[in-house]
N, C-alpha and C positions, 0 to 999 in steps of 0.2 A: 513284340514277339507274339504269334500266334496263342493263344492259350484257349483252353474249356471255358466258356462261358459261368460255368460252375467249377471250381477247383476241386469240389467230392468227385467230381468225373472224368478226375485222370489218371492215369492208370501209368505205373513206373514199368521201365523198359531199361534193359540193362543191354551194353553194344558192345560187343570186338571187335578194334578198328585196327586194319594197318598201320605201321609206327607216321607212314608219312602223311594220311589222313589225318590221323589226331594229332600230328606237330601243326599241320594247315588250321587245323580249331583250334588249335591253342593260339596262333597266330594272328587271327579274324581276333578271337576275342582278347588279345592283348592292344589291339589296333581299336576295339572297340565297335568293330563289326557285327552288329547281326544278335549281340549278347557279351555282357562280362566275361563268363565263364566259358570254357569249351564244349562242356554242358550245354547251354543255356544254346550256345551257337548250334550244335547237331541237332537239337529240340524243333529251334526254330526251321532249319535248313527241310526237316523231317516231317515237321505238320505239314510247311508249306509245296511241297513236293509232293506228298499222299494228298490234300486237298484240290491241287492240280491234277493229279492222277484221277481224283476222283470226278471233277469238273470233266473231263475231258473221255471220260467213260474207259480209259482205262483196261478196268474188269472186265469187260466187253471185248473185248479185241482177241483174238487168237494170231496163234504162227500158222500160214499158210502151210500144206503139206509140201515136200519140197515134189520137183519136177523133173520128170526121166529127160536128161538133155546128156545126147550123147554125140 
């Protein structure tokens, strides 16, 4: 699982998840997917995702304005 290089440098983050989201991580991590816990599973799902975000420049990108088509 992804984690802090340094364990002093992570920072806790508290989620509200849909009932069918968090039943899918409970699921992944009864299967042994990804993490034990369903925790452990949204953690990793959530680094790996924001480090791609970030890889991929993400923060950079805008929504186009939309276009008078009529």
């Amino acid at each position: 699982m992804a984690r802090p290089e340094n364990r002093s440098e992570a920072r806790a983050l508290s989620l509200t998840l849909p009932t069918e989201t968090f039943n899918y991580l409970v699921l992944l991590a009864t299967r042994g997917k990804l993490g034990r816990t369903e925790n452990e599973v949204a953690t990793h799902i959530l680094v790996r995702e924001a480090y791609a975000m970030q890889l991929r420049a993400f923060h950079n990108e805008s929504i186009p304005p939309p276009t008078d088509q009529e």
